[in-house]
N, C-alpha and C positions, 0 to 999 in steps of 0.2 A: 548353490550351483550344482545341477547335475552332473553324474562322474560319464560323461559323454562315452569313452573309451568303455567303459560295461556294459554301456547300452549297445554301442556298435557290435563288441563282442557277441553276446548272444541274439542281436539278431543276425550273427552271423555273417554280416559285414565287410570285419576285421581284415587284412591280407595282409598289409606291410605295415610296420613305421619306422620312420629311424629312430636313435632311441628313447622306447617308449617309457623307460623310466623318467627319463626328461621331457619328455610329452606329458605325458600324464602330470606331474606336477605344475606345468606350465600352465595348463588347463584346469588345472586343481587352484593355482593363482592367478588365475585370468578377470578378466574377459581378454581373451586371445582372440586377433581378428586371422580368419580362417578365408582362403579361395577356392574357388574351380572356375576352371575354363571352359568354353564355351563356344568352338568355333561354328560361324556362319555358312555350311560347306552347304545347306540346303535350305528352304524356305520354311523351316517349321523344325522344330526338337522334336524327338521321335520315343516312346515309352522306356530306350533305351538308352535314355538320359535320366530317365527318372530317378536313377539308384543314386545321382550324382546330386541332381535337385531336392531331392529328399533328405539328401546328407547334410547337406547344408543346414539343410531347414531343421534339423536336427541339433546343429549347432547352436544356431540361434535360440532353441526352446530349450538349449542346455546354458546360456547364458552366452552365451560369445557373438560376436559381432561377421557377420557373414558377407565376401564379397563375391557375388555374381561377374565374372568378367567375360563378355561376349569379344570375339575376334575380329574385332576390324580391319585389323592390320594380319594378324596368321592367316584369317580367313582367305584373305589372296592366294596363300601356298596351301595352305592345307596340308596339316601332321599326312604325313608318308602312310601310305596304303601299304599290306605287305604283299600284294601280288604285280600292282601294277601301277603307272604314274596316273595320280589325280589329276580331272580335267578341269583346267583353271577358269575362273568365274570373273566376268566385268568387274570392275570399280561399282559400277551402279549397281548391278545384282548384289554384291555383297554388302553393300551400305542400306540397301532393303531389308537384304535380310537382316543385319544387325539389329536393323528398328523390330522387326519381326519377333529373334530372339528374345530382344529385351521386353517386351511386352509379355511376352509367353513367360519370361523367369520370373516378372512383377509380380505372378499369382502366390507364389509360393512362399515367399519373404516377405518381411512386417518392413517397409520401410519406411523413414522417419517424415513424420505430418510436416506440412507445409508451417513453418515458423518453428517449430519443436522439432528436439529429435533427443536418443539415448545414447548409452553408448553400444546397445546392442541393435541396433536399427542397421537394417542391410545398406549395401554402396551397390551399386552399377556403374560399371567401369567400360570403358572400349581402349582395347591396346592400341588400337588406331591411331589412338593421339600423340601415342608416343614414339610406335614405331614406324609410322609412316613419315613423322618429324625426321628420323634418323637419317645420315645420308650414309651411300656405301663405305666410304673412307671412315665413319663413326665407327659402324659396327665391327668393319675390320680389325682397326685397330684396339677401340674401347672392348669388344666382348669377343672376337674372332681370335684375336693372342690368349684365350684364357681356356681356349678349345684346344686339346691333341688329336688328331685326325685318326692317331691309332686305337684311339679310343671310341674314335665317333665310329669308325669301320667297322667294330667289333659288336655294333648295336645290333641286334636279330632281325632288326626290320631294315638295317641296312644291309648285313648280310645274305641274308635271303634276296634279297630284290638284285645283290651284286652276284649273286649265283644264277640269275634268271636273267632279265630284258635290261639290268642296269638300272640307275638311277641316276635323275636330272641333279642337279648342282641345288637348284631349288627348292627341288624337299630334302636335300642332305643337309640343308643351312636351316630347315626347319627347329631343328631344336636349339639352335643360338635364340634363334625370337623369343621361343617357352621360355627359356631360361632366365632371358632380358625382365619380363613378365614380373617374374618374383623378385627382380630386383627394384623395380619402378616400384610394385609395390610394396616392396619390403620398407622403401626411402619415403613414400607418398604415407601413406598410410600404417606402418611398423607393422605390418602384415609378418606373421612366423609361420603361418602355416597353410600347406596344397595340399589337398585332397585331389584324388582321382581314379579313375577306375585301373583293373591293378598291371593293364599294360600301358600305363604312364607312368610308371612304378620309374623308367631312364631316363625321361622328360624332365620329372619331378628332382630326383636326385643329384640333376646337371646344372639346373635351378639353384640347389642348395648350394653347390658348390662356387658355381656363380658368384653368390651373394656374398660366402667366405672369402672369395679372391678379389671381389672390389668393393666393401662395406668392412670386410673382418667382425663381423657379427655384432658391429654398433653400427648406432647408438638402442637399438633395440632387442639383443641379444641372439639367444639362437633363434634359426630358423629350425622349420621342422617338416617334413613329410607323411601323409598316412593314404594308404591305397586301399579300396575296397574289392571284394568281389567279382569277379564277372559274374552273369549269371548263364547258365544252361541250361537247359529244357531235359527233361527225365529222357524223353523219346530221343533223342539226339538230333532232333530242330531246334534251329535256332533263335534264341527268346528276343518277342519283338516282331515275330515275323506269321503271317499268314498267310492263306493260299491265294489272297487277292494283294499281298505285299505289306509291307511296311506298317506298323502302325502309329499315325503320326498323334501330337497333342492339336492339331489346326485341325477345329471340325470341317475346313473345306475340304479336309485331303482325309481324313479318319472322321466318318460320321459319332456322333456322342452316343450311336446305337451302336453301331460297329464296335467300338472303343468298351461299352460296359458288356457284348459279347465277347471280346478277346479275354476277359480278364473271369467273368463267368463261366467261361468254357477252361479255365486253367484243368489241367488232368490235376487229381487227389495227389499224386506223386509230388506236386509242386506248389500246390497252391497253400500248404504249412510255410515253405523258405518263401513264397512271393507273401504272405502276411507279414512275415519278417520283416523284411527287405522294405517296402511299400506300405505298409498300415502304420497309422500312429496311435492305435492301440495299444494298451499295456500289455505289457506279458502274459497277464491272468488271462486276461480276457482273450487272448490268439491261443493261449494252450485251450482256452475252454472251447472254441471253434475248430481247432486241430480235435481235439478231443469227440468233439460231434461230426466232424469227416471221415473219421477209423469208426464211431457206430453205428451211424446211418448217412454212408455217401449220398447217396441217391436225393437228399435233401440239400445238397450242396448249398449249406448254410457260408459255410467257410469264403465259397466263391461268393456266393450275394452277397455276402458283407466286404466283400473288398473291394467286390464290382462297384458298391452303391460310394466307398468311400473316396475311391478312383478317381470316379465320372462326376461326383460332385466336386471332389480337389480341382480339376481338371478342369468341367466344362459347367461347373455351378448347380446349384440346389433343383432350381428348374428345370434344366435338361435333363438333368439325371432322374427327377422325379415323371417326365413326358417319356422316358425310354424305359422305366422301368411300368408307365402304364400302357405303352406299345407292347412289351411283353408280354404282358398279360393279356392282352386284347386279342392278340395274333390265335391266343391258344384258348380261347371263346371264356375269359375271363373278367373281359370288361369291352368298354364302348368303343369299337372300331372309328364310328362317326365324329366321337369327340376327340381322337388324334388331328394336331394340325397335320398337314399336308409333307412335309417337310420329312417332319420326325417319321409319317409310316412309309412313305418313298423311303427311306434308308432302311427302315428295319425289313422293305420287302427284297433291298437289296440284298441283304445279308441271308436270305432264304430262296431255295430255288425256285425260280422264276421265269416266265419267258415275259415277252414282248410281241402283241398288236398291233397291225396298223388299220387305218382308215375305220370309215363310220362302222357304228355298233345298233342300228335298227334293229337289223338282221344279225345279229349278233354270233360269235362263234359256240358250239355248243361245251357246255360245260364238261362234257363226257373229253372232247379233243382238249379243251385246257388241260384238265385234269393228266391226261396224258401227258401234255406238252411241261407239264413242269416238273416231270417225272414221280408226284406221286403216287402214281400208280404205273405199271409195267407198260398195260397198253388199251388202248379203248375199250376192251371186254373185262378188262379188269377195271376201268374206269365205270361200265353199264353196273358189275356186280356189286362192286363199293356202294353205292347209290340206293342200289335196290335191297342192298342189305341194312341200308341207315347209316351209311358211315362217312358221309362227302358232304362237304358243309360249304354256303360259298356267305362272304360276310357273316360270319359265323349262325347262318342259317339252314339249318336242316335240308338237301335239295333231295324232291322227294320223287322229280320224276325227270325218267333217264334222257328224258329230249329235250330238257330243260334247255331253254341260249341266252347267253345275255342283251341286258339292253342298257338302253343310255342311263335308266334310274337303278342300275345295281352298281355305278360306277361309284367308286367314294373320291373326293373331290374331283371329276371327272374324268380321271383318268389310271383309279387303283381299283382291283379286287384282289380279293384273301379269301386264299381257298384253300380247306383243312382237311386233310382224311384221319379220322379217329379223331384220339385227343391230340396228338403229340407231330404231326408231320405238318407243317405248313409249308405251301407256297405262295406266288404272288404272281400277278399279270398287272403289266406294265402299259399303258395304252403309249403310244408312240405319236406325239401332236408335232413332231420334227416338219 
């Protein structure tokens, strides 16, 4: 059994635990079944859960048994924002999303075959079942008398919010549910231990105490706590985020090109802790990659390999192998033609681009494109580009400056990719609206 807690350690990880000398043993004599939560607050987990899904899945390859619990039942309130009141979501919406969640968590966890199972084979849980069973008189009195309000007051994220617009009764009650959590499953499954990221660090520990005030720590002994990381971007943006938003794991909402360029374009500052964090690579093998980003950035080996193990974790062997042959296509490296449709519509999103309308007989001239996707300044910098050999459209040479398009330069009838030099792509969008 792997010593899980050295592994967290040096990839840096680590934030809190309770104590970890009693941790560590516990998991030294384990298999210990370990959770995180998982609330339904939107329609898709977003890359800034992965620190969390990955932790897990860490535990599992370290020998422990791993439970996935998406929010059925918190999902309705949703953990406390700290600026402002979250806006509550249908019955329907969040029983969607639920199923969504838990499909999206299936990827990452071994769970147990149909007829067979281990003892380290993941669960998937929905708190739904239990606390949407509860009635208000339950929770008062069974979990509501174990709560001191001057306690609860004194939480930062309830403080703040009691400094600013106040807060609903509803997300104040939010952390009796967490807390409930780890007692169902402390009872259901002898579950000791919540993982989470490390501003669940009060959630977590309210949980424990929870479980102390109506279990007394049997029939399955202690519980236990460990927090990881948040992470932060060198630049002081926030990780997870780009200029067009969010990046989710549902390729409807984060295309599988989009998704291996966020993580491709990591800056050298960060892409050593996001190896960390994100790769299940061995140590050798990230220091040997760190080690090739301090001697020859400009090869961003370090990012290709995380990008490639990401997009395949993520969105599978195939996509990841059709967006890493778009890449190379875009930059006149391979067959424009033999991308499906799909995959180069998104990579042309991801590259400045304009948009077309109506028939292309008469096509617009290459010279106003080029302008129009701004790689080049302005039409006489688009004529001089050309005439110097540097304007490319489907990765072909355009060799004279009155050049226009037509129906057969369209690739599946409605894309062109058009290059200046090696390294600046853009795209035209035909508009069949």
């Amino acid at each position: 059994m792997t010593d899980i807690i050295d592994e967290l350690e040096w990839r840096g990880l680590l934030a809190q635990t309770t104590d970890l000398d009693e941790l560590r043993k516990a998991l030294a004599d384990g298999p210990v079944t370990v959770y995180c939560g998982f609330d339904p607050t939107a329609g898709s987990l977003h890359v800034g859960h992965l620190t969390q899904i990955l932790s897990l899945a860490r535990f599992q390859r370290a020998g422990h048994r791993p439970i996935a619990l998406v929010g059925g039942g918190t999902g309705l309130i949703g953990d406390p924002k700290p600026s402002a009141e979250r806006a509550l979501n249908s019955v329907e919406t969040v029983e969607e999303w639920v199923g969504t969640l838990g499909r999206q968590l299936s990827a990452f966890l071994r769970f147990a075959p149909e007829g067979a199972g281990a003892a380290t084979d993941a669960l998937m849980v929905d708190n739904g079942e239990w606390l949407r069973a509860m009635s208000a008189v339950d929770l008062l009195r069974d979990v509501g008398k174990h709560f001191s309000v001057n306690q609860m007051l004194a939480r930062e994220t309830v403080r703040s919010r009691l400094d600013g617009e106040g807060m609903s009764y509803t997300e104040f009650s939010y952390v009796l549910l967490q807390s409930y959590d780890y007692v169902e499953l402390y009872r259901r499954h002898g579950t000791t231990l919540q993982i989470g990221g490390s501003d669940q660090w009060g959630n977590i520990t309210a949980g424990l105490d929870l479980i102390r005030r109506m279990e007394g720590n049997e029939p399955h002994g202690p519980a236990h706590g460990l927090t990881t990381n948040l992470l932060t971007k060198a630049d002081g943006s926030k990780f997870g985020k780009t200029e067009s938003g969010t990046v989710w794991l549902d390729p409807g909402l984060t295309s599988p090109y989009a998704f291996y360029q966020f993580w491709f374009n990591a800056d050298d500052r960060d892409v050593a802790r996001y190896l960390r964090v994100f790769s299940f690579r061995s140590r050798e093998e990230i220091e040997d990659l760190e080690h090739h980003t301090e001697e020859r950035p400009a090869a961003r080996a370090a990012q290709r390999a995380l990008a490639e193990e990401l997009t395949t974790l993520v969105h599978g062997e195939e996509e990841c192998r059709k967006v890493i042959d778009a890449s190379r296509a875009l930059f006149g490296q391979g067959d424009l033609a033999a991308l499906d449709a799909r995959t180069l519509g998104a990579a042309l999103a991801e590259v400045p681009h304009t948009t077309a309308t109506g028939p292309v007989e008469d096509g617009p001239a290459v010279v106003d494109l080029l302008a129009e996707t701004g790689l080049v300044p302005s039409k006489s910098g688009a004529r001089r580009t050309i005439q110097e050999g540097g304007a490319y459209l489907n990765n072909t040479k355009v060799a004279d400056v009155d050049a226009r398009i037509g129906p057969d330069d369209l690739l599946h009838g409605r894309y062109l990719v058009l290059r200046r030099g090696k390294r600046s792509v853009g795209g035209v969008i035909l508009d069949r609206g």
